[in-house]
N, C-alpha and C positions, 0 to 999 in steps of 0.2 A: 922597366917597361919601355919598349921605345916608342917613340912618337912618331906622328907622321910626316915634320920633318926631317927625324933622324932616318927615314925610308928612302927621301931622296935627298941627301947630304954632299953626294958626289955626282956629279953631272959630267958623264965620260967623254962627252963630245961638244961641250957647251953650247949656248945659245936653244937652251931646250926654254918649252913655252911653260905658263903657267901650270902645273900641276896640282892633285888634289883636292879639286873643287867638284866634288861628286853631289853636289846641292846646292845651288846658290843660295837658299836657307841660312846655310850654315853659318854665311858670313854675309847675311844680305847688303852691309853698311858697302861693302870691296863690290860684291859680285852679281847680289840680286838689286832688281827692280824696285825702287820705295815703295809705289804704290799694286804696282800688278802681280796678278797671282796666277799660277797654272796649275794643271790636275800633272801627278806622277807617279810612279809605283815606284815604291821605296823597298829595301831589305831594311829589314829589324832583326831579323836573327835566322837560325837556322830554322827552317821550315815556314817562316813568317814573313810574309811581303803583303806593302800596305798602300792603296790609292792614298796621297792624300795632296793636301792644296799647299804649295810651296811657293816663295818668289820666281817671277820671269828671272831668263838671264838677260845681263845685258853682255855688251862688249865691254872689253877690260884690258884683253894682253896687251904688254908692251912694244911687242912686232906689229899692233894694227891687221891681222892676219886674218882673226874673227869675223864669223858670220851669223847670224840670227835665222834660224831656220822653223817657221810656222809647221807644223806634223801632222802630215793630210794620211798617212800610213805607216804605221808599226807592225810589229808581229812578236811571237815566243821563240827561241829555238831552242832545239837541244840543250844547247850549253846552255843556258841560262838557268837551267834545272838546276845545274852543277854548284851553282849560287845558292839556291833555294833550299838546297843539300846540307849546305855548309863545308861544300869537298874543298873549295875554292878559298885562299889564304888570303887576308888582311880586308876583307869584307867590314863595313863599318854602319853603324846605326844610321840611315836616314839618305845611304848611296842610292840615287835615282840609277832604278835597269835598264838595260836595255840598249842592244846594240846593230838593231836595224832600222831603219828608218827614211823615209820621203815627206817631202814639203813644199813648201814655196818658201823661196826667199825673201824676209822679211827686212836682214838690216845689214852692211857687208860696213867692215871696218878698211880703213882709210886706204891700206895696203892690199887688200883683196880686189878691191875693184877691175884694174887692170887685169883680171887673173886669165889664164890658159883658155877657162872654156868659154868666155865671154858671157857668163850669166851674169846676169841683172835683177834688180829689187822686183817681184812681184814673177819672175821663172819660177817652173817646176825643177826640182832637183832631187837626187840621193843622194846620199852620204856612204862612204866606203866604211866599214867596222872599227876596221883600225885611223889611226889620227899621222901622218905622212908628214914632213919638212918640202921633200922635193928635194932637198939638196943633197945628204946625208950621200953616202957611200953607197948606202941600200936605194935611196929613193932614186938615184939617177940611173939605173938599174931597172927599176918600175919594181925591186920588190920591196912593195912597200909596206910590208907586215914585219918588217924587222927596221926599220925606221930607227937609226940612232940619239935622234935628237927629242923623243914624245915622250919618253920614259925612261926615268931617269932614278927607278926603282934599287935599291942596293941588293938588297931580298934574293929579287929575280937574278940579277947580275952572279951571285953569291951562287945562287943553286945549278942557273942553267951556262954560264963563260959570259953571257953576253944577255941582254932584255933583249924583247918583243919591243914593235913599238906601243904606243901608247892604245888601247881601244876602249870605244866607247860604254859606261856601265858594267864593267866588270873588275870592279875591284881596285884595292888601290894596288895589287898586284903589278896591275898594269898602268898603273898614272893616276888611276882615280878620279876619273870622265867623267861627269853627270851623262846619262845616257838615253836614248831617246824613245823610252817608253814615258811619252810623258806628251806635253803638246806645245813644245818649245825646246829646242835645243842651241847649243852654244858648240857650232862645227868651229876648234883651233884649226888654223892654217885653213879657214873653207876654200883660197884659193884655188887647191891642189886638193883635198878632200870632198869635192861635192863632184858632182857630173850632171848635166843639165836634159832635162827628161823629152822627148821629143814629142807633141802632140800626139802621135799614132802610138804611143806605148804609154797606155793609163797607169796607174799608179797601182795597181792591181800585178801588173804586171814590175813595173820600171824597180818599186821597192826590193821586191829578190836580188837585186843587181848589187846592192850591198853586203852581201852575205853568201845566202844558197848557194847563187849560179857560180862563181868564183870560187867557192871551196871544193864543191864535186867537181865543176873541169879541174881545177889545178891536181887531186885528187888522181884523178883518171889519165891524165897529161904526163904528171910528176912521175907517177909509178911507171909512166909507161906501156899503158895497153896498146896493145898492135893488132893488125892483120892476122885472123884467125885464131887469137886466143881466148881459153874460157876461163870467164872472172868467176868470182866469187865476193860475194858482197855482204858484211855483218852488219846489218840494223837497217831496218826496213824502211825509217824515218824520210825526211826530206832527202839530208844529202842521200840517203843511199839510194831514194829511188830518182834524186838525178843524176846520178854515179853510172848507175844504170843505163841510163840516156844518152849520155855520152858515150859510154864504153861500144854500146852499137856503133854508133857516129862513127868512131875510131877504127870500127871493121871486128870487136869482138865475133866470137860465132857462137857462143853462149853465155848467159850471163846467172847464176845461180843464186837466188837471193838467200840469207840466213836469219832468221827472227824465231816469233814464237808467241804472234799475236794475231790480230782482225790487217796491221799494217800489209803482211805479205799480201792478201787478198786483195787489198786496194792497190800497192804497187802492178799486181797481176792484171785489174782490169785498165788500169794506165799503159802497161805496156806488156800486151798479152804475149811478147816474146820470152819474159823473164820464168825462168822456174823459180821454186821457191823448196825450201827444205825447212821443216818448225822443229826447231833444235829439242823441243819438248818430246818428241816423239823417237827421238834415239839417246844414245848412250855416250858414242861415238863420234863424233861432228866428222871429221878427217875421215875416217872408214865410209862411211855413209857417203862423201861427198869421191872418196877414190872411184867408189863402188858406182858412182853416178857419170864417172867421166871414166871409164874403162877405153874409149875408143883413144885417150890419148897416151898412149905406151901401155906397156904391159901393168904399169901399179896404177892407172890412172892418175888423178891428181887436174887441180889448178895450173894455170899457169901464172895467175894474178888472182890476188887475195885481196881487198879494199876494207881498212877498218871502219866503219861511223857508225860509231856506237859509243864509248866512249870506257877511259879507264875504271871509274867507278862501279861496274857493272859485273859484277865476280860471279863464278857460274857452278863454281864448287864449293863445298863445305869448306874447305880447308883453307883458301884464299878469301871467303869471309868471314874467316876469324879471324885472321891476320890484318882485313882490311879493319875492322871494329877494333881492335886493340894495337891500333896506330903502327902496325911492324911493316907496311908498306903503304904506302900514299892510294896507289893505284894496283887491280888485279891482272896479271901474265895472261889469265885463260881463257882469251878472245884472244891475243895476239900468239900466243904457242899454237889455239886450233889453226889459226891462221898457217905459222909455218910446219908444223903438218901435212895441211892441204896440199901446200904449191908443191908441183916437183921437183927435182934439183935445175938449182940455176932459176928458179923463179922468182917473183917478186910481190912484196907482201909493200903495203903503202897504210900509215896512218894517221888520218884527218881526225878521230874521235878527239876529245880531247883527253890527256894525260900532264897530270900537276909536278909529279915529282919519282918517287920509283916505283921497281915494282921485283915483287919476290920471286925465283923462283922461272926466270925466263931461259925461253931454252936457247942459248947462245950455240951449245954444241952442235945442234943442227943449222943453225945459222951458219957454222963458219964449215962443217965439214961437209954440205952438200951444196953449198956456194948461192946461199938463200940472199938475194939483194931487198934489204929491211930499210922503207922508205920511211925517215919520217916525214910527212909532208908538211909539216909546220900549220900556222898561221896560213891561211893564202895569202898569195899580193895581190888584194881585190885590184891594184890600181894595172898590174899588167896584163889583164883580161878584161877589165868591164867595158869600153870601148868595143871591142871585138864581139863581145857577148852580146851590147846592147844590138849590136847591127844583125846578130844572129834571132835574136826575140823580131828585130820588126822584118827579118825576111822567112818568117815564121820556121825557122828550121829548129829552132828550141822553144817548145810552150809550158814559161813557167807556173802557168794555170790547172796544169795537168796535176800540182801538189796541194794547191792551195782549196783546201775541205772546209773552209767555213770564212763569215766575215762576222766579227763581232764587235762589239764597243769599248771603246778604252776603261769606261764606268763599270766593265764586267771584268777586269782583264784579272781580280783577285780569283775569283771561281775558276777562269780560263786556266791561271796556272796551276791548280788544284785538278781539274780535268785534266789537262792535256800530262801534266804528271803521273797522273793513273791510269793513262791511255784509254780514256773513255772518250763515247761521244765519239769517233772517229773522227778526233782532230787530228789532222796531219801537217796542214800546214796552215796559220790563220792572217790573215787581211786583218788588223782592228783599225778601226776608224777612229777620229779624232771629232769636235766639233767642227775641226775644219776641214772634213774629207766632201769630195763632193759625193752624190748615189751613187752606186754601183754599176760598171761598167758594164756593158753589152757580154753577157757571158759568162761571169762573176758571181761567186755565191751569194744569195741575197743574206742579208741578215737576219744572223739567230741572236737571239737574247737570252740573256741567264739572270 
């Protein structure tokens, strides 16, 4: 059995920071608080995630790098389902979730102080997903979702040539973060990891900036949508209905949503340009959608295909049996509809997430009608949220347009039970902490569960 040393045993780039402290619990004597305690959603197993009262962090790493961050705002996403699932590899009893999050600054370690954004003990701030050096090959670059130095996982190295870097509450996959669904976090390297919230962007707003906004531009950027092309967009969720958002921004001239829920209606009245197609309702996904874009050559077709939805999500018989009897990690039949759709010479991009393979992909079209297959990785929240912030306060991106409910951290057990069954028409959730202030002029008032 290996252990979770022997996971990160080789440090390819050294001077990597502490790892695998996904609960300061675990070793409160090293990591946690003697006397103080915080609330945090734990995985316990597949399908089982638990509030419950754990040690504060303190500071600890040996670079002085660390910051204490108070959690005035959290949320669910997607992925974190993926957790909840059991899709998601080296998951451990009692790992704090959660890898979005805002706060105030509570304690910064000796080495942070000086840092980039000039934030100070008692500033608003977010936190980027993944955990960055700054220095690293990738970080001086600003992409800092492949961060050499945060994760130092053998696993990952072993499956994919090279790790992600480190992010926050997912897994020790990825480093093994305690992560910030919780009301206390412990931001490594918060130098270079936080970004500082600006009064005119509440926290309603500012927390997206670690996550959402970042995945669907990089997303819509990466793939390259342009002047006059018609997207296509799987999974109606957050990102895709900011995918959406942008893709206009970018000059698309149609944007075609794919789902097969209450979500496509609500992207609809967000942004009454998007069409929408409920995959439930054809046979065909690719025929149906040629059928819908005829004006562009004679087979119609996409020009641009956008995954967010994720690989877990198989849509045939056949690739759900294979996905249950372990013969492939992930299902092909969202990303074959995908290259389907596009016409030749088109480009298919995907943000969903995917763990490891998958059966049964159609490469032949891929390579003989010259299909450019993006994968978009990780984003580098750190080379867009600057950029993005400045676009939320000159109102040209309103990330409120997603956000369907605000609830309490003390509900957040129920919330990922609902928002797992797509009930409730949660789409995107604000949860509060004790330390959030009311609700911002605009902002869903709170529901309780």
């Amino acid at each position: 059995m290996t252990s979770t040393s022997d996971k990160h045993r080789n440090v390819q780039s050294g001077d990597a920071i502490t790892q695998d402290v996904s609960n300061p619990s675990k070793n409160r004597q090293r990591y946690g608080h003697p006397t103080e305690t915080m609330k945090a959603l734990v995985w316990k197993g597949k399908g089982d995630v638990r509030l419950i009262e754990v040690a504060k962090p303190i500071l600890f790493d040996d670079n002085k790098r660390d910051v204490i961050v108070r959690v005035t705002g959290t949320t669910i996403c997607g992925s974190d389902l993926h957790l909840l699932h059991g899709a998601i590899v080296q998951c451990e009893d009692g790992d704090i979730l959660g890898h979005e999050f805002c706060g105030v600054v509570e304690e910064i370690g000796e080495n942070a102080k000086n840092n980039p954004s000039g934030f100070k003990v008692g500033d608003r701030v977010v936190a980027s997903f993944q955990i960055a050096c700054g220095e690293c090959y990738y970080c001086t670059q600003k992409l800092s979702s492949q961060c050499e130095k945060t994760n130092s996982n053998e696993t990952a190295r072993g499956m994919y040539g090279e790790q992600t870097a480190g992010l926050f509450g997912y897994s020790h996959f990825t480093g093994g973060f305690a992560g910030g669904q919780a009301e206390y976090v412990r931001v490594p390297n918060g130098d270079v990891n936080l970004l500082p919230l600006p009064d005119n962007v509440p926290d309603e707003k500012g927390l997206f900036l670690s996550d959402v906004l970042a995945t669907a531009y990089h997303c819509v950027v990466d793939t390259g949508v342009r002047e006059g092309d018609i997207v296509g967009i799987w999974g109606a969720g957050p990102i895709g209905q900011m995918c959406a958002d942008y893709a206009f921004m970018q000059g698309a001239s149609r944007v075609i949503m794919v789902d097969n829920n209450w979500r496509l209606q609500y992207v609809k009245t967000k942004l009454p340009k998007v069409e929408t197609l409920d995959f439930s309702t054809t046979n065909d996904v690719p025929s149906t959608l040629r059928q819908m874009t005829k004006e562009n050559g004679v087979n119609g077709g996409l020009n641009v295909a956008l995954e967010c939805a994720a690989g877990e999500y198989a849509k045939t018989p056949e690739q759900t049996k294979k996905l249950a009897a372990s013969i492939a990690t992930d299902t092909s039949d969202i990303v074959n509809e995908m290259i389907r759709s596009v016409k030749s010479f088109g480009r298919c991009g995907v943000t969903g997430v995917y763990v490891g393979s998958c059966d049964d992909f159609n490469i032949g079209s891929v390579m003989e009608r010259g299909i450019r297959f993006f994968g978009n990785g990780q984003a580098p929240v750190h080379m867009y949220w600057e950029d993005l912030l400045k676009k939320i306060q000159a109102k040209d991106i309103d990330p409120l347009k997603m956000v369907s409910h605000r609830c309490k951290l003390e509900d957040i057990e129920t919330i990922y039970k609902r928002f797992d069954a797509r009930e409730d028409g949660l789409q995107k959730i604000f949860i509060q902490t004790r330390f959030s202030e009311p609700p911002s002029a605009g902002t869903p008032q709170l529901s309780v569960y």
